[in-house]
N, CA, C and O of each residue as an XYZ file, in Angstrom:
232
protein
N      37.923    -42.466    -12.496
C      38.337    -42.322    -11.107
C      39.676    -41.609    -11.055
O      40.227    -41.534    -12.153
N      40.179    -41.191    -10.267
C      41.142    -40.524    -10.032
C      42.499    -41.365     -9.406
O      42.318    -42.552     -9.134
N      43.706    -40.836     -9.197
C      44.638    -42.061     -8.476
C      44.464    -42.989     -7.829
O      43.737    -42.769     -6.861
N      44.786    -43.886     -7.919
C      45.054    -44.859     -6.532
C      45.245    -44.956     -5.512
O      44.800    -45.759     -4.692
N      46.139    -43.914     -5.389
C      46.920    -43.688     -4.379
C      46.641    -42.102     -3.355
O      47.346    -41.531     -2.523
N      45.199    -41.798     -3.956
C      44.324    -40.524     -2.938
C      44.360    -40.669     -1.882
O      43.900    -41.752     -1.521
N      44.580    -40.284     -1.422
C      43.930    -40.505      0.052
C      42.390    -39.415      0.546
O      42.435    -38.409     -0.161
N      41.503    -39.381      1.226
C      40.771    -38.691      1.508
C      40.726    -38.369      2.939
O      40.888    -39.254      3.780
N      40.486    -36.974      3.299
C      40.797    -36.892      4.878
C      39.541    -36.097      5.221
O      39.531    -34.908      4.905
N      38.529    -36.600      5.804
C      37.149    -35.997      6.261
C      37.491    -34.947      7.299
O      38.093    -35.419      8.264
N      37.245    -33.546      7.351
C      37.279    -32.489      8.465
C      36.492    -32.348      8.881
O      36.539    -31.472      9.745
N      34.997    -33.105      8.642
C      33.852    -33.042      9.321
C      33.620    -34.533      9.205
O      34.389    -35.370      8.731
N      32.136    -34.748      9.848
C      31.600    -36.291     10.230
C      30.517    -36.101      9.113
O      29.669    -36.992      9.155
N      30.300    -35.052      7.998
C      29.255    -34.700      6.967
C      29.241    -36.119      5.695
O      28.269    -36.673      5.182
N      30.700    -36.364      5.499
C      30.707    -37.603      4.314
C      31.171    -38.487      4.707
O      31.446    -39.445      3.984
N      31.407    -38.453      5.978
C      31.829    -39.879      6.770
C      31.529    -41.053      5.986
O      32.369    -41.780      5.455
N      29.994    -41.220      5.941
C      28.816    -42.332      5.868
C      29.123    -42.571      3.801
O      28.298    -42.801      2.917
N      29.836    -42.480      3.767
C      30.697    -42.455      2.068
C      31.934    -43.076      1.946
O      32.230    -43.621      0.882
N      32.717    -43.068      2.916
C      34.090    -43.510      3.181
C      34.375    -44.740      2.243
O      35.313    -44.942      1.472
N      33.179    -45.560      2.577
C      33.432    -46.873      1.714
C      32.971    -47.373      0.396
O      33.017    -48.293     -0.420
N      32.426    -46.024      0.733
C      31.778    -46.459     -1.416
C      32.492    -45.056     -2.325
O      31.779    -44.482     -3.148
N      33.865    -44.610     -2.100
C      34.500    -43.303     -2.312
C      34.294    -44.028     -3.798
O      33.580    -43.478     -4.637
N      34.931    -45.243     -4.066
C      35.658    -46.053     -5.241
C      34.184    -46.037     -6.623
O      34.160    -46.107     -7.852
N      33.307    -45.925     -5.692
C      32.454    -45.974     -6.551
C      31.444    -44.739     -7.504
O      30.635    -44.654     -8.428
N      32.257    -43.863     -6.403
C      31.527    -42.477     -7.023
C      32.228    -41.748     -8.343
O      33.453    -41.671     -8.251
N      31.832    -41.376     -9.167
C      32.672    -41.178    -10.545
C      33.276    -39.608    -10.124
O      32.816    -38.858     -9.263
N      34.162    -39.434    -10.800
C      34.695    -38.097    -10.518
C      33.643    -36.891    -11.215
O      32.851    -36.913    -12.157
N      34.133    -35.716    -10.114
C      32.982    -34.961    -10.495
C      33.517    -33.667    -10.595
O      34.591    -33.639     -9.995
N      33.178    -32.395    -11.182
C      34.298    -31.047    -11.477
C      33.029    -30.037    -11.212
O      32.079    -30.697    -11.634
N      32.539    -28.851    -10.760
C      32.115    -27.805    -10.608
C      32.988    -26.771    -11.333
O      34.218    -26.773    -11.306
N      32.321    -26.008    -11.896
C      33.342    -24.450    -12.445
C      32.132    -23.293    -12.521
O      31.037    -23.297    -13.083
N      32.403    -22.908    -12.202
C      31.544    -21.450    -11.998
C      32.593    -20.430    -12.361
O      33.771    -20.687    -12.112
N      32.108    -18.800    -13.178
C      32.825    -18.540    -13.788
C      31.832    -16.915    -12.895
O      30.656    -16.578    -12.758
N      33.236    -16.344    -12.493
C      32.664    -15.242    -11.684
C      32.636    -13.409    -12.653
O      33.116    -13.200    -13.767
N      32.172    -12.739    -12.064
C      31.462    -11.845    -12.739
C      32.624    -11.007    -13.582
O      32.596    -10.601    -14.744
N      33.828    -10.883    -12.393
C      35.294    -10.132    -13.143
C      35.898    -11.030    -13.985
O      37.097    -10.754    -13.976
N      35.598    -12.360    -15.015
C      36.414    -13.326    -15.330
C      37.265    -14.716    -14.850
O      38.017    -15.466    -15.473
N      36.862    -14.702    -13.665
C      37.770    -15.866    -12.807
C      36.886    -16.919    -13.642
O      35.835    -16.709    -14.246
N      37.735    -18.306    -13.479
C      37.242    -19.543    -13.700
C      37.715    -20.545    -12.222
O      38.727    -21.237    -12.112
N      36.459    -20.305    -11.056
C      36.623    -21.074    -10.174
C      35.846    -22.554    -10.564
O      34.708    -22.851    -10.928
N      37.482    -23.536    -10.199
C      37.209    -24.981    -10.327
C      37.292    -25.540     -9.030
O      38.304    -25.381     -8.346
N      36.117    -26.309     -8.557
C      36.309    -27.638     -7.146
C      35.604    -29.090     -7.410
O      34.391    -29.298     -7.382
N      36.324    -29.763     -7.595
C      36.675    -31.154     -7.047
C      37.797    -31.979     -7.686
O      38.966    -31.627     -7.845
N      37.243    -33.106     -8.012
C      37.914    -34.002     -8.491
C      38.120    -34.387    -10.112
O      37.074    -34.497    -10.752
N      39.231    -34.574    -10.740
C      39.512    -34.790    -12.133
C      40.814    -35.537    -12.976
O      41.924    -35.405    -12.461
N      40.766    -35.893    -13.561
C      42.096    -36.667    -14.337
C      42.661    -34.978    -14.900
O      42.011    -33.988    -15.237
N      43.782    -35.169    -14.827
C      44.660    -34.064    -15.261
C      44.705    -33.601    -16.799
O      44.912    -32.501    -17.311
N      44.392    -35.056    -17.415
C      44.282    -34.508    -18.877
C      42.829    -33.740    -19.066
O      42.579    -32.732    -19.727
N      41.894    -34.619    -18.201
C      40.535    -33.639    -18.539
C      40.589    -32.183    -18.329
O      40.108    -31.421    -19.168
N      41.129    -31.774    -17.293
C      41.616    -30.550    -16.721
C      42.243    -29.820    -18.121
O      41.642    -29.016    -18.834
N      43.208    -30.177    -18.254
C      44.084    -29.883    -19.486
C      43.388    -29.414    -20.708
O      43.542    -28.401    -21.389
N      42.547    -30.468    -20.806
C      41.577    -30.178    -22.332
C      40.646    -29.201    -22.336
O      40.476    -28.336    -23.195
N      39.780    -29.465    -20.878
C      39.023    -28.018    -20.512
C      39.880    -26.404    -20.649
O      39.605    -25.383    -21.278
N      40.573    -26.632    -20.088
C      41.375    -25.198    -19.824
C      41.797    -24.694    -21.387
O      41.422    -23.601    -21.813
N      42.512    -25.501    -22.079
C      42.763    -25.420    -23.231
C      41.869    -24.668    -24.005
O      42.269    -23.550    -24.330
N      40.735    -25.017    -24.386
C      39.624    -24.991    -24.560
C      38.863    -23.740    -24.039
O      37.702    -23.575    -24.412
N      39.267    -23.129    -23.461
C      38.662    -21.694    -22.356
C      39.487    -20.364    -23.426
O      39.145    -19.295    -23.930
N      40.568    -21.106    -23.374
C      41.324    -19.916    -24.639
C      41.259    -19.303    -25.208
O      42.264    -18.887    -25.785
């Protein structure tokens, strides 16, 4: 899981119906790696995982 101290702020009413089971969902990372070289990353992660991945891309 990620901090404690997250907060989450819904901009739509789409994950509303989640609000209360946030604690229970495991963290999750997407990376898609685009055609000129980018490494686009979205969501959620512990910083060292981040760290080790990237490392690792090298």
């Amino acid at each position: 899981m990620g901090e404690s101290n997250q907060r989450y702020h819904f901009l739509t009413d789409r994950y509303v119906h989640l609000k209360n089971r946030l604690h229970e969902i495991p963290n999750r990372l997407e990376v898609r790696l685009a055609p000129d070289g980018r490494v686009l990353v979205n969501g959620l992660a512990m910083v060292d995982d981040l760290e080790s991945l990237f490392r690792n891309l090298l």
